[in-house]
NUTOR-48632 format. One record per atom (N, C-alpha, C, CB): x negated, z negated, y. Coordinates in steps of 0.05 Angstrom, whole numbers, plus 5000, padded with zeros to 4 digits. Each point is the difference from the previous one (the first is absolute). Glycine has a CB too. Example, Ala and Ser with C-alpha at 12.3 -4.5 7.8 and 13.67 -1.06 7.14 Angstrom:
2
473648444886
501850005024
498250005024
503849754977
496950395044
498449995024
501549865022
497650434987
END
This chain:
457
498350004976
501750005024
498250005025
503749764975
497350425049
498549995017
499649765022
501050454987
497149525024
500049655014
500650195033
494949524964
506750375054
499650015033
498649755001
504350265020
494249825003
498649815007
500349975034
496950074954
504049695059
500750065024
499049785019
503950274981
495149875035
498249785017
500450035027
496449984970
504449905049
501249905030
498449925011
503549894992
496050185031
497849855010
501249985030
495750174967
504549655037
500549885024
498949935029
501449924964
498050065055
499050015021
501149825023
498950424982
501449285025
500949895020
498250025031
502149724958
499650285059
498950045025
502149975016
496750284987
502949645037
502849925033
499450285009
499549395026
502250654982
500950235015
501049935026
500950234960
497749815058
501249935039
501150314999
495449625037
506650454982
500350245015
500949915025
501050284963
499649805047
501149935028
502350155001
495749915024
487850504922
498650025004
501250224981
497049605021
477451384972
502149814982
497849924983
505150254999
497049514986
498149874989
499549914971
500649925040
497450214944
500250064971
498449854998
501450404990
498449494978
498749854980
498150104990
503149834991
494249995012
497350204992
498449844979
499350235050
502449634933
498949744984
498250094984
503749755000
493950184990
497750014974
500249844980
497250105027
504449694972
501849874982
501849785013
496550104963
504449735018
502549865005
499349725022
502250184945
494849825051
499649795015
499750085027
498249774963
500550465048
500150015022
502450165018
495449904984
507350085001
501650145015
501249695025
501450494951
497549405042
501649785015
498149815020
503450004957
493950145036
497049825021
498950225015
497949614965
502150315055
497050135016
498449885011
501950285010
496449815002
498249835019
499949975023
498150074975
500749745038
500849995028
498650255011
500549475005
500650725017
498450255008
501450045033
499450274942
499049875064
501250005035
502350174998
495349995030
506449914991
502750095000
500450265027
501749444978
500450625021
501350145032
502049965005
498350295002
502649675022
502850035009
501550224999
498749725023
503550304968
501250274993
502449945030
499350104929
501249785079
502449885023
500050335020
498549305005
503450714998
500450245027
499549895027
503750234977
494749925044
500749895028
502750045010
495550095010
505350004981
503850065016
502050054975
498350335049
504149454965
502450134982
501250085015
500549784967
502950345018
500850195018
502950044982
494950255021
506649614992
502450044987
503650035012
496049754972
505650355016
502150115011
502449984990
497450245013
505249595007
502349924988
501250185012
499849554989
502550644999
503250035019
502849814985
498450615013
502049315019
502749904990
502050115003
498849705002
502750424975
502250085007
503349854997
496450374991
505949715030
502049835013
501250134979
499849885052
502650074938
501450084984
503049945019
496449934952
503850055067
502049945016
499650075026
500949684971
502450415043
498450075032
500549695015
501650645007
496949425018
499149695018
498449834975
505149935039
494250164938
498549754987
497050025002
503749974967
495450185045
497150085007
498649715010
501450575015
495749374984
497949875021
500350215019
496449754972
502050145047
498850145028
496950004995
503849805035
496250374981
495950025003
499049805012
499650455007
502149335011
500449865025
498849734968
505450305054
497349644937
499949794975
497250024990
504850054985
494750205006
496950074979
497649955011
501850364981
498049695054
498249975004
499849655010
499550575005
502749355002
499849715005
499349794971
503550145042
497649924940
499049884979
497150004981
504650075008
494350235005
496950124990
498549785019
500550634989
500349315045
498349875018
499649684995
501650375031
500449614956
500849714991
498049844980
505050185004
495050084971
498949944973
497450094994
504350014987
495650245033
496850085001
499150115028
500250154949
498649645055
500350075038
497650035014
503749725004
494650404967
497050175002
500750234991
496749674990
505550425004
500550375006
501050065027
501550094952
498050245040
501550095034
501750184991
496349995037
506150024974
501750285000
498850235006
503449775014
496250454974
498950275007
502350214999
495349874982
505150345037
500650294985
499550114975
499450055036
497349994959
500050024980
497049924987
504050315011
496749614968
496749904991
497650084998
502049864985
495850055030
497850065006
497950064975
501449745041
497150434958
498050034982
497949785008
501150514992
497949375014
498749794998
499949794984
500250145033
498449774952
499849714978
500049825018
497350134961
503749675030
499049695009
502449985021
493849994996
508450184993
501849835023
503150014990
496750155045
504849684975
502149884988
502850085013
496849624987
504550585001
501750155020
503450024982
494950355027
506149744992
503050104978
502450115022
499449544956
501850675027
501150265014
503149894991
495650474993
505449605024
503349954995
501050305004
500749445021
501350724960
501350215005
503450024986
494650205004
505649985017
503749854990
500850334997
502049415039
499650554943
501350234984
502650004999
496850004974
504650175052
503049945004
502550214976
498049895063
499550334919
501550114984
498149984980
503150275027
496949494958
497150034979
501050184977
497749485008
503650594988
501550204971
498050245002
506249915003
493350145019
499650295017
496949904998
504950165040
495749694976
496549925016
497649884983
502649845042
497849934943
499149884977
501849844978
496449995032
505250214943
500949864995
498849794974
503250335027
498849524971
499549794977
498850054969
503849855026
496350114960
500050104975
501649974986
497049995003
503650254984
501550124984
501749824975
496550375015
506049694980
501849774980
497850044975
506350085013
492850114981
498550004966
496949795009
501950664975
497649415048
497149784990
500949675011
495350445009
506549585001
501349705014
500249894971
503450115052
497649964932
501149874974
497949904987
503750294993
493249805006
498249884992
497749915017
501750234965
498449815067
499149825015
501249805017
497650314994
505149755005
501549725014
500449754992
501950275012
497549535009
499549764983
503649815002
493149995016
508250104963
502649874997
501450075023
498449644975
501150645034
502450155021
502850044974
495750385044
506749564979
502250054985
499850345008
503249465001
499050624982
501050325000
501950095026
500249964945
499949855066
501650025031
497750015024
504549674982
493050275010
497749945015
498650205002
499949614989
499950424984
498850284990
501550255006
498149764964
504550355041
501550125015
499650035016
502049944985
498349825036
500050065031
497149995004
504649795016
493550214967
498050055018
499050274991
498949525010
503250664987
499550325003
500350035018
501050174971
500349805046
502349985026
498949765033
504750054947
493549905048
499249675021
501150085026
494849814981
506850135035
499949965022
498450065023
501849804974
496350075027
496250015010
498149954990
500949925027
497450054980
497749874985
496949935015
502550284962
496249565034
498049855019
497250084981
503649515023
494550604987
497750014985
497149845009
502650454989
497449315000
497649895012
497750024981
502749695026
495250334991
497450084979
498049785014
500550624988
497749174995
498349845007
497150234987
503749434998
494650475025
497550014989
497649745011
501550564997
496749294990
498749824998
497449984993
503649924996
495349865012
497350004985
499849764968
497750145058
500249884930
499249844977
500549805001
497250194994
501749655035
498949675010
503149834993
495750135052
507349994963
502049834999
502150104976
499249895053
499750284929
501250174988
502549844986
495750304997
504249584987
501049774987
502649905020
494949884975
503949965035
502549945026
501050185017
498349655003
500450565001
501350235017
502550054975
495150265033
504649814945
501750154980
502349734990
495350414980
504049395028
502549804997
502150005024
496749704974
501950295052
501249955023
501950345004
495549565022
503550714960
500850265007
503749934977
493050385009
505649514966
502649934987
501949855010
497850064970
500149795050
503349785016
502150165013
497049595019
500950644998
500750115018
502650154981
495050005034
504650154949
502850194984
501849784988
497150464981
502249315016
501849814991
502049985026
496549744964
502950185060
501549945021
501650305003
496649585023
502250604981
501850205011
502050084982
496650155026
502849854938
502349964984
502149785005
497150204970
501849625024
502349755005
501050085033
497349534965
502550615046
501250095028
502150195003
496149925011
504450264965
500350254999
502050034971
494950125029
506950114963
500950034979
497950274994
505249735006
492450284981
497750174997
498449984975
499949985045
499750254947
497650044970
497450055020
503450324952
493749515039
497350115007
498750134979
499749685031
499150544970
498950124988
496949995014
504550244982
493749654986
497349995007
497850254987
501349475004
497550705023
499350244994
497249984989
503150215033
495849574964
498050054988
500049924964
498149945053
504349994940
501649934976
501550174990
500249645014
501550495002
502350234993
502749734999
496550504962
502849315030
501749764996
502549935017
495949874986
506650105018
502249945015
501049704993
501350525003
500049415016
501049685000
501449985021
496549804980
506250035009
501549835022
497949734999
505950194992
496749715027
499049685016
498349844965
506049895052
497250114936
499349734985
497450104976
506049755006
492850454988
498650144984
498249975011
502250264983
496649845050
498949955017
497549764994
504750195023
497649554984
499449715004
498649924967
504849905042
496750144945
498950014968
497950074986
503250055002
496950245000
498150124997
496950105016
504450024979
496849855046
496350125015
499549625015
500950795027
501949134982
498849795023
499549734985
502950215042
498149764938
500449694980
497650144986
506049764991
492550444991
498750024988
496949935006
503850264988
496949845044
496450065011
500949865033
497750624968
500749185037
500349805015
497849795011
503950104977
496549745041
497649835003
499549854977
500849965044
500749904942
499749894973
499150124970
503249815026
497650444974
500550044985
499150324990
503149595012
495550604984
499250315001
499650134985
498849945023
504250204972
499850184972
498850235004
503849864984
494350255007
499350315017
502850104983
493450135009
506449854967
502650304983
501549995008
499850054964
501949715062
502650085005
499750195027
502349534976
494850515030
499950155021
499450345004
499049535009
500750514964
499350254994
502550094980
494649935007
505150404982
500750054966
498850184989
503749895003
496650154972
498650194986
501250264994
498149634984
501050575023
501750234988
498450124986
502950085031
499449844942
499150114964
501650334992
500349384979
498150805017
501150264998
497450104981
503150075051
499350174939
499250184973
497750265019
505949924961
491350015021
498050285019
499150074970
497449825060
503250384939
499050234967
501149734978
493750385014
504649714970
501349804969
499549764999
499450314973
499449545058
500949735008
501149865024
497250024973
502049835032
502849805016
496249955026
506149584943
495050415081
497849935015
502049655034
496650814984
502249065011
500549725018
498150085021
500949584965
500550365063
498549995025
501649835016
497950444998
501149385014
501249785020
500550215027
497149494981
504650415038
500950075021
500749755014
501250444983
496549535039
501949795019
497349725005
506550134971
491149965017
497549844998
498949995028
499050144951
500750125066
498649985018
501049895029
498250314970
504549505022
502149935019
498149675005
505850334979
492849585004
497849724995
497650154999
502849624970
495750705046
497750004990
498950064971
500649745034
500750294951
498949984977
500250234986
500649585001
497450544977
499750304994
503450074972
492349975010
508250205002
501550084968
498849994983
502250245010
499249714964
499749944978
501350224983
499549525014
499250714966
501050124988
498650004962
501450235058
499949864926
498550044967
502150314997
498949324970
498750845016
501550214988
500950064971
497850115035
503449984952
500050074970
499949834985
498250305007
504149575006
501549694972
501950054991
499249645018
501750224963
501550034978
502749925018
496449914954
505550305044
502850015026
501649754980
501050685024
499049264947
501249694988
498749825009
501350114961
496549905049
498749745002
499649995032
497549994950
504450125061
499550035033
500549665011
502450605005
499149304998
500549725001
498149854987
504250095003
493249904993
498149744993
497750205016
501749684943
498650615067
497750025020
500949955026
497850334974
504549735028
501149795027
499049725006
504150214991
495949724981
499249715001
496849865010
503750084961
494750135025
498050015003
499550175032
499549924942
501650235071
499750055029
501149745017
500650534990
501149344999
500649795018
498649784997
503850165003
494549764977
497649844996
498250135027
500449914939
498250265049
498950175024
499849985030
501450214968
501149825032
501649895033
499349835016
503150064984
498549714993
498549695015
497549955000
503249794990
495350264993
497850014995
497450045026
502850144955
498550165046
499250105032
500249885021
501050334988
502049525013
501549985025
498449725001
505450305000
494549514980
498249745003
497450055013
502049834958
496750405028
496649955003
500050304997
497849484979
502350705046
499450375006
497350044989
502550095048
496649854930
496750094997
500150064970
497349675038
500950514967
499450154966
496650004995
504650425004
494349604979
497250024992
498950285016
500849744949
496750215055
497950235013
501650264965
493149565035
506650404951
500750104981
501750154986
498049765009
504550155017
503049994990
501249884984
499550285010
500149484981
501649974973
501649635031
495150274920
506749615056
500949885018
501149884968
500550255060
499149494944
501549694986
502850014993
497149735028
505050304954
501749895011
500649724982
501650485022
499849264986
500249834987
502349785007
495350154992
507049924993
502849885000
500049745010
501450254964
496649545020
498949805012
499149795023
500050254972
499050085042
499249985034
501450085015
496650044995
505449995003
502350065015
501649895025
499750104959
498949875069
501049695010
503249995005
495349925026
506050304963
502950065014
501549854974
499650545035
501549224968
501849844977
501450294979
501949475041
500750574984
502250244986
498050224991
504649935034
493850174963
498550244987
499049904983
499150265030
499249524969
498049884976
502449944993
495049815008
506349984980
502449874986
501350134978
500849845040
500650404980
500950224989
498450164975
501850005047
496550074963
497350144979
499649854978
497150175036
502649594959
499149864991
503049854978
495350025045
506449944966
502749994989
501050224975
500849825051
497850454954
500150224980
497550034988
503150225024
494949734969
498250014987
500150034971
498849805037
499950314941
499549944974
498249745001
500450504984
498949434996
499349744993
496550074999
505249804970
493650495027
498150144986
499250105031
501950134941
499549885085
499850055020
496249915010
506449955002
492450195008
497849895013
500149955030
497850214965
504549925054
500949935031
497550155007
503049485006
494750674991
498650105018
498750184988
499949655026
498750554987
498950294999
498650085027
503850144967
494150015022
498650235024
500950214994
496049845008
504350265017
501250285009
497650175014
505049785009
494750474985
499150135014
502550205028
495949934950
502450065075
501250235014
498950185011
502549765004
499450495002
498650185014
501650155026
497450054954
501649995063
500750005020
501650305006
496349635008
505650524996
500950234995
502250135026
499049844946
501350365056
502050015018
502349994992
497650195022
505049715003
502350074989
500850274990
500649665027
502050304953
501150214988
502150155018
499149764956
501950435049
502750055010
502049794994
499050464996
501549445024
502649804987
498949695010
501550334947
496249635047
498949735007
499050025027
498849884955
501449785047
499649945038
497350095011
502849534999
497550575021
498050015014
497349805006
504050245011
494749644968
498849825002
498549954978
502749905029
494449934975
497550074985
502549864973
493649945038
504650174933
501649964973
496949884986
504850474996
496049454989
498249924973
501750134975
498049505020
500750534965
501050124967
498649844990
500850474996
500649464975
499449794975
499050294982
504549485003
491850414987
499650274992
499849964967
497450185048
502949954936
499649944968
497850204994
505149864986
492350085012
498750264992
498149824974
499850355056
499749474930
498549944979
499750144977
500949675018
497850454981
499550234977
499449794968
497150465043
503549274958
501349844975
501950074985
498949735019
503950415003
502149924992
500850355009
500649335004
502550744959
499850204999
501250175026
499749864952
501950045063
501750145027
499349785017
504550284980
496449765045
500649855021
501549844999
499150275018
503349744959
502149915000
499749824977
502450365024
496149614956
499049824984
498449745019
499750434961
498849715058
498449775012
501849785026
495450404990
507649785011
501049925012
502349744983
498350495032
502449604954
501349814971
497649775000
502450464960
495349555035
498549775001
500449835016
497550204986
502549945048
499749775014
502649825010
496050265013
505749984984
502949795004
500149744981
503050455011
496549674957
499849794982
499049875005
500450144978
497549835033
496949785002
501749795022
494450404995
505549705027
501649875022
503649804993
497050515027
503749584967
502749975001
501149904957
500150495059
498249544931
500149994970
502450264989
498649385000
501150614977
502250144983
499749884965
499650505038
503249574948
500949894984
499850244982
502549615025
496250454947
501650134977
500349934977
499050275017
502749824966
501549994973
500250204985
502249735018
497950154965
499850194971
501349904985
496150155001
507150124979
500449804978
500550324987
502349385015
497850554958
499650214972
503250025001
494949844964
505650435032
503949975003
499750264973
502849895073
499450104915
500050144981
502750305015
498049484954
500250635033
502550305017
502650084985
495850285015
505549484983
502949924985
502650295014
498549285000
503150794981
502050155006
501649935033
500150024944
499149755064
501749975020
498550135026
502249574977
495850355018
497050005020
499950304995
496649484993
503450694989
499650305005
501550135007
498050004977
504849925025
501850145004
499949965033
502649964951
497349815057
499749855037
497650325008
499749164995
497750894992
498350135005
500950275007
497649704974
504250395003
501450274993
501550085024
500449914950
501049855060
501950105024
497949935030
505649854968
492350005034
498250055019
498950225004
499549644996
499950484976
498850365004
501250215001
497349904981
505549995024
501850195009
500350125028
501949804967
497849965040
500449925025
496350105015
504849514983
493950605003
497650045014
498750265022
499849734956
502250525031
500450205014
501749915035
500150294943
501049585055
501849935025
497649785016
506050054974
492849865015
498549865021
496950165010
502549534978
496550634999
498350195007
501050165017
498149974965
504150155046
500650145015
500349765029
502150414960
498849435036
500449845018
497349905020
503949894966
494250145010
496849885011
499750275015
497249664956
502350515029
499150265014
501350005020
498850244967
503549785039
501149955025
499249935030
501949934965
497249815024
498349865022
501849704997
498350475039
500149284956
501649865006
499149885022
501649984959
500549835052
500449905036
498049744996
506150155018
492949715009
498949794993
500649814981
499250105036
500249704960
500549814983
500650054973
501149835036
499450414956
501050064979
497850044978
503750185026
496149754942
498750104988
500850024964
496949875046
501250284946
500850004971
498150024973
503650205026
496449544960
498349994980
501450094968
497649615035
500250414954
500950154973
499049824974
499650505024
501249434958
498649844981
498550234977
503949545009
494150434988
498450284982
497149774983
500950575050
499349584928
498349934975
497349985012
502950244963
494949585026
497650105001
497949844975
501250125056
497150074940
499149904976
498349805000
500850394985
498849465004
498249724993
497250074989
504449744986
494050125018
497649974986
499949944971
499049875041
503550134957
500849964961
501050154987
500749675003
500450625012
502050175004
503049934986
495850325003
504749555016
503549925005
500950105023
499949584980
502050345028
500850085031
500649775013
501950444991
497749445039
500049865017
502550095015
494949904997
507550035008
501650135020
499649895029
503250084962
497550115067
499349815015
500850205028
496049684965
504950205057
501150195023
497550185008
503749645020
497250594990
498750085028
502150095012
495650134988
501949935049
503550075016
498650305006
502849465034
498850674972
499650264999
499850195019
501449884970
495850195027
499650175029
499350274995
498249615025
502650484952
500650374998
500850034976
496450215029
505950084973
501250034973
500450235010
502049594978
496750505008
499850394991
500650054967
495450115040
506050094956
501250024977
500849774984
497750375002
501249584978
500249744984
497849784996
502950314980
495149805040
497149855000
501549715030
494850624984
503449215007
501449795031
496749805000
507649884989
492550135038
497349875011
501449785009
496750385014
501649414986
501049775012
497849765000
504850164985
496249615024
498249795011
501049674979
499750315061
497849704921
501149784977
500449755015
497350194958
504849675030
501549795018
498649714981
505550345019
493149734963
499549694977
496650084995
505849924963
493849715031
497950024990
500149984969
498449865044
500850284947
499650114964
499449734987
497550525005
504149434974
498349754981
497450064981
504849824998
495850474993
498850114981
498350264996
503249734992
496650335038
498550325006
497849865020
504750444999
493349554997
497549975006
499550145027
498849964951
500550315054
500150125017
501650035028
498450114962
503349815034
503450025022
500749745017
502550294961
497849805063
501149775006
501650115028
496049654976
506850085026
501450095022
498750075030
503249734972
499050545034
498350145030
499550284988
496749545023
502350504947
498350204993
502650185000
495249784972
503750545035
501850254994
499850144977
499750065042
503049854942
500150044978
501750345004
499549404979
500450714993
502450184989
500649964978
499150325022
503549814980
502350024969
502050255005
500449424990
500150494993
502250354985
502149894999
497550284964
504649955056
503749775002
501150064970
502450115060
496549984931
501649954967
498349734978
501450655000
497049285018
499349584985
501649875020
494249944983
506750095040
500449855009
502749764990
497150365029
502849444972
502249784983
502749915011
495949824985
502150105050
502749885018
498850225036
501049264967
500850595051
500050055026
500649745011
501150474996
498449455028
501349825026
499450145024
499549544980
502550555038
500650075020
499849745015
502550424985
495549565040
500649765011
500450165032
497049574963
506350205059
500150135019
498849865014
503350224992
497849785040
498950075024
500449665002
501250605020
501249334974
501349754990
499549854995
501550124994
496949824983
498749864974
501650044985
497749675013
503550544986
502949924962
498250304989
508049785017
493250234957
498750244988
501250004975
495650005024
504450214965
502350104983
497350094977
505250225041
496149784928
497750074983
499949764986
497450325028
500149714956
498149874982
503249864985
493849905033
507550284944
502549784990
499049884970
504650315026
492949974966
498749784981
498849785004
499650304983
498049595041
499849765009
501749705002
497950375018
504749784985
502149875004
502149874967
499450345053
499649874934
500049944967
498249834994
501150414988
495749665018
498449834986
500149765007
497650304993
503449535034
499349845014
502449794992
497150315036
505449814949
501949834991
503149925018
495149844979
503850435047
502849975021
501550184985
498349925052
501150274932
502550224995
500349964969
498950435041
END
């Protein structure tokens, strides 16, 4: 009788949303030490950042009169300008009012509001196709007050919301918010007490060729360089978030990286309670909380902010892909969990299989397709053992031409010597056993033999 053999491997990690630097280890001991070595400041001389608020009501507007009295109040080392000066080292901000913003500048659009609005209702999100007016203030600053400049700038959109029936939209985010989202999400997070960088940024996770690429937006609003990694595994997008938002604070604590590029990170050292806590609250037990990173310094992509970036780089010619060396370090950092149990390929279990490979033509078309962010899809496929048996075990899948399928192994092997999760495996869609479609959501449809073996069905 034939044995499945099925092994899960798991991956805990916090995920902030509102977040280059690769692993260059020579073995296990030194992924987590370095030595003391001269550092640099990576900090920007100038930030530079830009709210519109838009009224969703008529007479519900601020005044320029209000904006600028409340900028003199709270930061009363800027100056009102026309328009902002090319010069560094200074502290200015532009007020512009938009009496037909639909026309003039409008809002953003109902389809990306739905995944950048922070708890806008559908009445919010409506009328702000439509605003009334709209106020466009843009701060620019230096390094020295940065911190408190960027608290006293959040007071400032806190008051003019709580003033107003109005959505602000933050352009160096893409991000929208009423009042109470506002207050929640940017002014309670990051404070004199208290300084989340992740609630001040986000990450935008999107599909580039047959992987998934993370780049922060909204870093250089504190000075601080973007943060981007290319060619990760689009299932495992949420624990490199994780690891960019380590990153983050990291920076935002202490802006310095090695003459070398590589940079510490360590859950541990964390001085922000809510970020360490958090991190640390999700951990495996096998977790080590710290890693060196290498970075490299790169330009933005189309699409990303105008502002210096770092990339997380994977180049160790140890490990078989980029994406193997990248499976290491999340693991190493953050721990992971696998299992193994011997299942016998019982009438019930083949038949669950029989109707998954039915179902396989419709999702190969579906892949080829293109799927939308968040979306992805692993395949359960044989591989042979060092004993010659078969090992069953996911990959997720990043090309399917005819009946051949490339993809990115999701487990580490109990019994194949050579292999390990990260590595780019292939298989033939006629071994393949199961599927899981995972969405944008977290729900995901599939794997109903899993669901056999595991004792729910």
């Amino acid at each position: 009788m034939q044995l499945l053999r099925k092994v899960l491997k798991v991956t805990f990690c916090i995920i902030f949303f509102t977040a280059v630097l690769g692993c260059n280890f020579q073995n296990k001991k030194n992924k987590t030490e370095t030595e003391t070595v001269p550092s640099v400041n990576v900090q920007n001389i100038q930030f530079y950042s830009s709210y519109c608020i838009y009224s969703l009501e008529e007479n519900g507007s601020v005044s320029s009169k209000t904006i600028e009295r409340l900028t003199s109040d709270l930061l009363p080392n800027y100056t009102l300008v026309d328009s902002l000066s090319s010069e560094t080292e200074t502290n200015e901000f532009t007020i512009v009012h938009f009496s037909n913003p639909k026309e003039e500048y409008p809002a953003p659009d109902i389809g990306y509001l739905q995944h950048s609005g922070h708890n806008l209702s559908q009445e919010e999100m409506d009328n702000l196709q439509n605003p009334t007016s709209a106020m466009l203030i843009t701060f620019t600053g230096t390094n020295e007050n940065v911190i408190a400049d960027n608290i006293q700038i959040n007071a400032i959109i806190d008051t003019l919301l709580n003033r107003s029936n109005s959505v602000v939209t933050d352009y160096a985010t893409y991000e929208s918010f009423n009042s109470n989202s506002w207050k929640s999400d940017r002014v309670d997070k990051f404070n004199h007490n208290s300084q989340d960088i992740t609630s001040q940024y986000t990450i935008h996770l999107y599909r580039d060729g047959s992987f998934c690429r993370a780049v922060t937006l909204g870093m250089g609003k504190l000075c601080l360089p973007d943060i981007s990694i290319d060619g990760i595994s689009c299932n495992n997008q949420y624990s490199f978030a994780s690891l960019i938002n380590l990153i983050g604070q990291t920076l935002f604590e202490n802006p310095k990286i090695t003459n070398e590029s590589n940079i510490l990170v360590d859950i541990n050292k964390i001085q922000n309670d809510s970020v360490r806590n958090s991190l640390i609250s999700s951990l495996e037990e096998n977790a080590e909380k710290k890693g060196i990173l290498n970075l490299k310094s790169v330009a933005p992509q189309e699409g990303d902010a105008y502002n210096e970036q770092y990339q997380i780089i994977f180049e160790n010619l140890d490990f078989s892909s980029p994406q193997e060396e990248q499976e290491e370090l999340i693991s190493t950092i953050f721990g992971a969990t696998d299992q193994v149990e011997y299942i016998n390929h019982d009438d019930k279990v083949l038949a669950a299989s029989n109707r998954a490979k039915q179902k396989l033509p419709e999702y190969k078309k579906l892949f080829n397709h293109g799927l939308e962010p968040g979306f992805s899809l692993l395949l359960k496929a044989p591989f042979e053992t060092d004993n010659g048996g078969n090992e069953w075990m996911w990959i997720e899948v990043t090309e399917w031409k005819e009946s051949k399928i490339t993809g990115i192994l999701q487990n580490d092997p109990f019994e194949i010597s050579d292999l390990k999760a990260g590595a780019i495996v292939n298989t033939d869609q006629d071994d393949v056993f199961d599927y899981i479609y995972y969405h944008a959501d977290g729900t995901n449809e599939g794997n109903e033999t899993g669901a056999i073996i595991s004792g729910s069905n």
